[in-house]
C-alpha positions as CSV (number, residue, x, y, z in Angstrom):
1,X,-17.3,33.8,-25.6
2,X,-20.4,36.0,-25.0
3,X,-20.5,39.3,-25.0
4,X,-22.7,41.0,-22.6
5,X,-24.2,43.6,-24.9
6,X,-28.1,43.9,-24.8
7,X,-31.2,44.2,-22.1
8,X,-30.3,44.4,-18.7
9,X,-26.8,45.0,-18.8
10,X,-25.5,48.7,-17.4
11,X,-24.2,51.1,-20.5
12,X,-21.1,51.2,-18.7
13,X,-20.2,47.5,-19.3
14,X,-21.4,47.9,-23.0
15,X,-17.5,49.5,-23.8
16,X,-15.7,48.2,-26.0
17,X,-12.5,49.1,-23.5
18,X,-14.3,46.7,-21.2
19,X,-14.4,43.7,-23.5
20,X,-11.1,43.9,-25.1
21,X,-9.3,44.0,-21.7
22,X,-11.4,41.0,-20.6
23,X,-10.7,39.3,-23.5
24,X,-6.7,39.8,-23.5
25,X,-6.6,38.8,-19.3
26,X,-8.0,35.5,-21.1
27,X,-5.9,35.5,-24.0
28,X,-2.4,36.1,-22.4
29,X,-3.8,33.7,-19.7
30,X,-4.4,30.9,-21.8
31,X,-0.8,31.3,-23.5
32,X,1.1,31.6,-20.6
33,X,0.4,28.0,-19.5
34,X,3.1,26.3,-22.0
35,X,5.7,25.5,-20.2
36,X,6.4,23.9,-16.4
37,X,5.9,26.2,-13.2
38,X,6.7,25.7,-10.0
39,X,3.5,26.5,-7.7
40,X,5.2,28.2,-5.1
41,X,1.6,28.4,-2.8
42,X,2.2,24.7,-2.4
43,X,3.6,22.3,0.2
44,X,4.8,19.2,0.6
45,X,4.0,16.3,3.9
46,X,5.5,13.1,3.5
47,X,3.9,10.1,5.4
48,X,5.9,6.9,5.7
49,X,5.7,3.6,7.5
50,X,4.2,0.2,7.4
51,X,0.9,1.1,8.4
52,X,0.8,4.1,5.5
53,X,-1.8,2.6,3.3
54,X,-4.1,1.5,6.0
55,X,-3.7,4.7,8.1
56,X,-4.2,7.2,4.9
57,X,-7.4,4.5,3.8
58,X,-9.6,5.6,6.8
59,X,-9.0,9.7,6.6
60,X,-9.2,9.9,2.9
61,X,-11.7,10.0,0.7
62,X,-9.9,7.4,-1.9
63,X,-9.3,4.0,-2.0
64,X,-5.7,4.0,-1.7
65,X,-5.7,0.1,-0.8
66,X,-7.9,-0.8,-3.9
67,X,-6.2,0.7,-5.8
68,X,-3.0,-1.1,-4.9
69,X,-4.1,-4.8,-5.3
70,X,-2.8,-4.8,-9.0
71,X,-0.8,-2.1,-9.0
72,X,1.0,1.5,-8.0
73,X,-0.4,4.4,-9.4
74,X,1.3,7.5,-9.5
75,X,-1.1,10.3,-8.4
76,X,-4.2,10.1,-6.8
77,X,-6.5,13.3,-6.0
78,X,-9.0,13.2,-3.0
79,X,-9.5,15.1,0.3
80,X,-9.7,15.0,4.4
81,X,-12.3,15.4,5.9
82,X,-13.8,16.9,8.8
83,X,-16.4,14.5,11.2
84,X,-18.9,16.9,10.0
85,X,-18.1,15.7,6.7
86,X,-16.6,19.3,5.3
87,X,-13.5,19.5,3.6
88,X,-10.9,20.0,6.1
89,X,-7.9,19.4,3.3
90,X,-8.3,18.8,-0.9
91,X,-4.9,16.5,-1.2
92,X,-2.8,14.9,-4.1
93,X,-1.2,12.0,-3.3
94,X,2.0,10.7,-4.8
95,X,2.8,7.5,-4.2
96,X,6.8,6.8,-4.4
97,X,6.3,3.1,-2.7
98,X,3.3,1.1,-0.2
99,X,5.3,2.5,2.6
100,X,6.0,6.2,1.6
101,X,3.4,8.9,0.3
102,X,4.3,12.2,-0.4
103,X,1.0,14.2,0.3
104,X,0.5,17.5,-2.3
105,X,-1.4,20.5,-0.7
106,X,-2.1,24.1,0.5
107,X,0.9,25.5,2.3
108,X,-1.7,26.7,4.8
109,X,-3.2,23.2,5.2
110,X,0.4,21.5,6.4
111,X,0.1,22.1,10.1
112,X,-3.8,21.9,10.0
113,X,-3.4,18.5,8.2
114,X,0.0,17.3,10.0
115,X,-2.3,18.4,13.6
116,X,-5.1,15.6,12.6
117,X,-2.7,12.9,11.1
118,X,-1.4,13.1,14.6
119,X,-4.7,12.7,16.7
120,X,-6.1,9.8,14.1
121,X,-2.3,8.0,14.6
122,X,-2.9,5.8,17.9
123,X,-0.7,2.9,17.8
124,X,-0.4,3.0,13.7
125,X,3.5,2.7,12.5
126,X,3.7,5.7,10.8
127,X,5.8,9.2,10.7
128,X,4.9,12.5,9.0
129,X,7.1,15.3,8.1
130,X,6.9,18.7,6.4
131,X,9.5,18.5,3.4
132,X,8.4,21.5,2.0
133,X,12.1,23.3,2.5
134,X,13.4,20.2,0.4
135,X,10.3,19.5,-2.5
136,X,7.9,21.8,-4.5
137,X,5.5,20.9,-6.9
138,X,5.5,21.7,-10.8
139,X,2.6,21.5,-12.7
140,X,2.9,21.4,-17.2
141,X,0.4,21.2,-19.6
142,X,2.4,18.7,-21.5
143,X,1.8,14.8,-20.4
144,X,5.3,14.7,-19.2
145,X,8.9,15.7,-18.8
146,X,12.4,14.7,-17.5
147,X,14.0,16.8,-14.7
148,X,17.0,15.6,-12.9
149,X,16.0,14.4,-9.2
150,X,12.1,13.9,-10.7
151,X,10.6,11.1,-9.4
152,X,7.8,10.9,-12.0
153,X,5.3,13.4,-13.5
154,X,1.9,12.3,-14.1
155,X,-1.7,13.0,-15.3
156,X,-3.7,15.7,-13.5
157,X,-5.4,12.8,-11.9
158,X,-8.8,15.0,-11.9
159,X,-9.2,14.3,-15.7
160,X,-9.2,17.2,-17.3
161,X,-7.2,17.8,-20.2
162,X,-6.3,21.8,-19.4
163,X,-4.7,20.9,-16.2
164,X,-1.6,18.9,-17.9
165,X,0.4,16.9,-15.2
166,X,2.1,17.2,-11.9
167,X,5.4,16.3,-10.0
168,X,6.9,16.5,-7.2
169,X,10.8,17.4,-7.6
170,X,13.6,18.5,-5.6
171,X,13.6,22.1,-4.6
172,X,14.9,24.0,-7.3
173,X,14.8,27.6,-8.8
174,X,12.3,28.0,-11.5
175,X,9.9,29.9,-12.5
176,X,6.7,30.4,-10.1
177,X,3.4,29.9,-11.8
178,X,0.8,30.2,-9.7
179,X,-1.3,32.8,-11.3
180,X,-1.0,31.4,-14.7
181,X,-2.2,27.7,-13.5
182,X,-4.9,29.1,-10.9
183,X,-6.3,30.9,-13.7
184,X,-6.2,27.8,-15.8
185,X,-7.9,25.9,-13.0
186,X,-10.7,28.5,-12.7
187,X,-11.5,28.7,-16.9
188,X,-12.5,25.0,-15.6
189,X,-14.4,25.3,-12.5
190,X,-12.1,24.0,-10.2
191,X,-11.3,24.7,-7.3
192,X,-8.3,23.9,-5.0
193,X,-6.7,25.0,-1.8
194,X,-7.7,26.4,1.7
195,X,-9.0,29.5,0.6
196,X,-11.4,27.8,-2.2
197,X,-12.3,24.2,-0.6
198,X,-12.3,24.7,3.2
199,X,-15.5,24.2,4.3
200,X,-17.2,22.8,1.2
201,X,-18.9,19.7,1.1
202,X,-17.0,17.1,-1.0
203,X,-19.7,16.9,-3.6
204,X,-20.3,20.6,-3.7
205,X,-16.6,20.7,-5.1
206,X,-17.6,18.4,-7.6
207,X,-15.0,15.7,-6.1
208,X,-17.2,13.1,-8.1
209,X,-16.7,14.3,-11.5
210,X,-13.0,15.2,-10.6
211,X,-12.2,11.3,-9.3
212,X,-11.6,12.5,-6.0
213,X,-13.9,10.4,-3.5
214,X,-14.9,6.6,-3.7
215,X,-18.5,5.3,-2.4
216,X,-16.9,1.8,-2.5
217,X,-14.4,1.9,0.3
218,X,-14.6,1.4,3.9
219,X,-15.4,4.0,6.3
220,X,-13.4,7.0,6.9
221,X,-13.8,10.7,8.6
222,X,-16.9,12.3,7.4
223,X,-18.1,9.7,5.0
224,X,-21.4,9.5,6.8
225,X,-22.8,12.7,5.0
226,X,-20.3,12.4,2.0
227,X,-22.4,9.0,1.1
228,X,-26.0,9.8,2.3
229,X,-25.7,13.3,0.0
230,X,-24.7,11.0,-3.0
231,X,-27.1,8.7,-2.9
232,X,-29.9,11.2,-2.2
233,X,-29.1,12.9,-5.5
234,X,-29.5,15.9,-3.8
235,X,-26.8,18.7,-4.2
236,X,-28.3,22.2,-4.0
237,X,-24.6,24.0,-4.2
238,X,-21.7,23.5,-6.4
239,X,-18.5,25.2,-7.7
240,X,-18.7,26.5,-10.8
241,X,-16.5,28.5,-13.5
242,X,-17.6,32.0,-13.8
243,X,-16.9,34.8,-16.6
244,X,-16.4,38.1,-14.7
245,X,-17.3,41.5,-16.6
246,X,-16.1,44.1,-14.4
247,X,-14.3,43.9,-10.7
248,X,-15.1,41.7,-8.3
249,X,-14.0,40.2,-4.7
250,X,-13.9,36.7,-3.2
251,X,-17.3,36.6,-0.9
252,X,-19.0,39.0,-3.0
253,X,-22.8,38.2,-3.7
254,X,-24.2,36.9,-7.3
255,X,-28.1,38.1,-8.1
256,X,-30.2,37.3,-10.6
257,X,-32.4,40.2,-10.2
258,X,-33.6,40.2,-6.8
259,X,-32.7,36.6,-6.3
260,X,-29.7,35.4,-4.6
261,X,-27.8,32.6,-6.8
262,X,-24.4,32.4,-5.5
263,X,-21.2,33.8,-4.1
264,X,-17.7,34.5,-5.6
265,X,-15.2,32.1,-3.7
266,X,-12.1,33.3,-6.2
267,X,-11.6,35.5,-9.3
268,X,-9.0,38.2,-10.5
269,X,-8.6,41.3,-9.3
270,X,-10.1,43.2,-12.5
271,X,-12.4,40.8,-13.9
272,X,-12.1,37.9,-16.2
273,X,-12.5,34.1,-15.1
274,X,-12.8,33.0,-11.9
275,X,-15.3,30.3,-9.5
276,X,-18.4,30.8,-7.8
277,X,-20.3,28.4,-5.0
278,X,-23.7,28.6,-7.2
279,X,-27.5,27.2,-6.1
280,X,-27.9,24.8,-9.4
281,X,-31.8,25.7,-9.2
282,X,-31.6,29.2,-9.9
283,X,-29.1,29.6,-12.7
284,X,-28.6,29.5,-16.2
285,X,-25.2,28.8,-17.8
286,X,-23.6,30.3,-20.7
287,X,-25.9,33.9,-20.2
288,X,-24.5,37.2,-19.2
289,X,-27.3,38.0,-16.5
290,X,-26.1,38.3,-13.0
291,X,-25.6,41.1,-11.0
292,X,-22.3,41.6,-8.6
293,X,-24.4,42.6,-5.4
294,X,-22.9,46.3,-5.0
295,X,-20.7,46.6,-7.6
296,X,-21.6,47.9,-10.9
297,X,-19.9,44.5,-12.4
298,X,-21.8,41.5,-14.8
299,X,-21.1,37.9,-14.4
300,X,-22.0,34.4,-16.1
301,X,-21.4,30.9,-15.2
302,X,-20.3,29.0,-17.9
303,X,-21.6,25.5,-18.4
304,X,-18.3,23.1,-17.3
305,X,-16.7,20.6,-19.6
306,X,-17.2,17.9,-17.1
C-alpha cells in the first residue's frame, strides 16, 4: 500500500492516526468477506415465456442466444441500455431454463427496468414479475455452496477472483452483507448498481474487461454508440479503484494540482477504498497525488488487476 508521506501532501495527513485507521477499514474489510451474505440492496425480476431468449437478446448487451447453441450457462453479467446508448440497468442474469431468467439487479432499477421490458414487449410471449418478496441474492467468496432451495451458485461471471460467486436462493434470514461485498467490489474498481452505473457509458464501466457486452451479436438498444466507441479505441473516461486518505463524498471533485482528473462516484464515509469516473489522460496510478477539491483529503487511483 502507499503511504502518502512526502512533497505535496498536507502535514495533517502525514499522522500516523491517519494511516493506521485507513489501514484497519482495509484490513477488517478484507476479512470480513469469508463467508455468504445476503445483499439485501438487491432485487430480483423474473422474465419467462417462449419468446424469453429472443426478447432479452435485443435489450441486452450479451449474447444470450449464442451462448445457448451448445449449452446453458449459469450466470451471465451485462446491462440495458438506454437509445442514447447509457446504462439504464447493469444486470446479472441467471438462467434456470430457455424459457425462464431470473434477472439480478438494483432494487431501485426493478420498476425502471420492469417499465422498459414493458414498452420493448409488442407481441413477444413473455411475462415479467418482481419476486423480490420471495428471492434474494447471496454473494461468497468461495466457488460454491449448498443451501436448501438453491438453485445453483456460480462464478462471479465478471472474472475476477475477489468477487467469489453468486446465487439466487429463496428468501431467507441471513446475514446482510452489503457493506462488506461493496467494499470488496470497490478494492477492484467495479462498479455496480443505480447509484454507481446509471448514466455511464458501457465501456466507461469497463463492461469489456468485466465480460459484460458482446460486439458479435445482433443489434439491440443503444448498441449504435456502444460499437462505434469500441472500435474507435477511444475512451476518455473510466471507473477506476481509488485509495482515499481522509473524508470524502460521492460527486466530490479529484485535482491534480489545478487540473481536473475525475470525480468520486462511491467511497466510505471516512476514507479508505472506494471508485472514481477518471479522465485516463491525466492520471497516474499507484501515486498519492490528488487533491479532494475542498476537502483537506488525498487520494490515489490504483492501477486495476484487470
Amino acid at each position: 500500500m502507499y503511504v502518502p508521506f512526502g512533497r505535496g501532501v498536507p502535514d495533517n495527513h502525514r499522522s500516523w492516526g491517519t494511516i493506521v485507521r485507513v489501514l484497519c477499514s482495509l484490513s477488517r474489510a478484507k476479512e470480513r468477506f469469508a463467508e455468504p451474505v445476503r445483499l439485501v440492496d438487491r432485487g430480483v425480476l423474473h422474465v419467462k415465456g417462449s419468446d424469453c431468449l429472443e426478447f432479452l437478446q435485443g435489450l441486452v448487451t450479451v449474447d444470450v442466444c449464442q451462448s445457448h447453441r451448445d449449452t446453458l450457462p449459469s450466470v451471465m453479467y451485462g446491462a440495458v441500455l438506454k437509445p442514447n446508448g447509457r446504462i439504464l440497468s447493469d444486470i446479472f442474469l441467471h438462467f434456470i431454463s430457455q424459457r425462464s431468467i431470473l434477472l439480478d439487479l438494483d432494487k431501485e432499477a426493478v420498476e425502471p427496468l420492469t417499465r422498459c421490458l414493458r414498452q420493448h414487449r409488442l407481441r413477444a410471449k413473455v411475462e415479467f414479475a418482481n419476486v423480490s418478496k420471495s428471492y434474494s441474492v447471496w454473494v461468497s467468496p468461495l466457488r460454491s455452496h449448498h443451501f436448501a432451495g438453491a438453485q445453483n451458485w456460480s462464478l462471479d461471471p465478471r472474472g475476477i477472483p475477489e468477487l467469489g460467486s453468486r446465487a439466487i436462493l429463496p428468501v431467507s434470514r441471513g446475514p446482510a452483507g452489503d457493506a462488506i461485498f461493496q467494499e470488496n467490489r470497490w478494492r477492484a474498481g467495479i462498479a455496480e448498481g443505480v447509484a454507481e452505473t446509471t448514466g455511464l457509458l458501457p465501456l466507461e464501466a469497463n463492461f469489456v474487461q468485466l465480460r459484460g457486452v458482446s460486439f458479435t451479436k445482433g443489434c439491440y438498444v443503444g448498441q449504435e454508440l456502444t460499437t462505434r466507441t469500441y472500435h474507435q479505441g477511444v475512451i476518455r473516461k473510466r471507473v477506476l479503484p481509488l485509495k482515499i486518505f481522509g473524508y470524502a463524498n460521492v460527486g466530490d471533485i479529484l485535482m491534480r494540482g489545478d487540473l481536473k482528473v475525475g470525480r468520486v462516484i462511491a467511497c466510505g464515509p471516512a476514507g479508505g477504498h472506494g471508485i472514481g469516473l477518471m479522465t485516463t489522460a491525466k492520471i497516474k496510478f499507484n501515486e498519492a497525488s490528488l487533491r479532494i477539491q475542498n476537502r483537506g483529503a488525498m487520494a490515489c487511483v490504483v492501477e486495476p488487476a484487470w
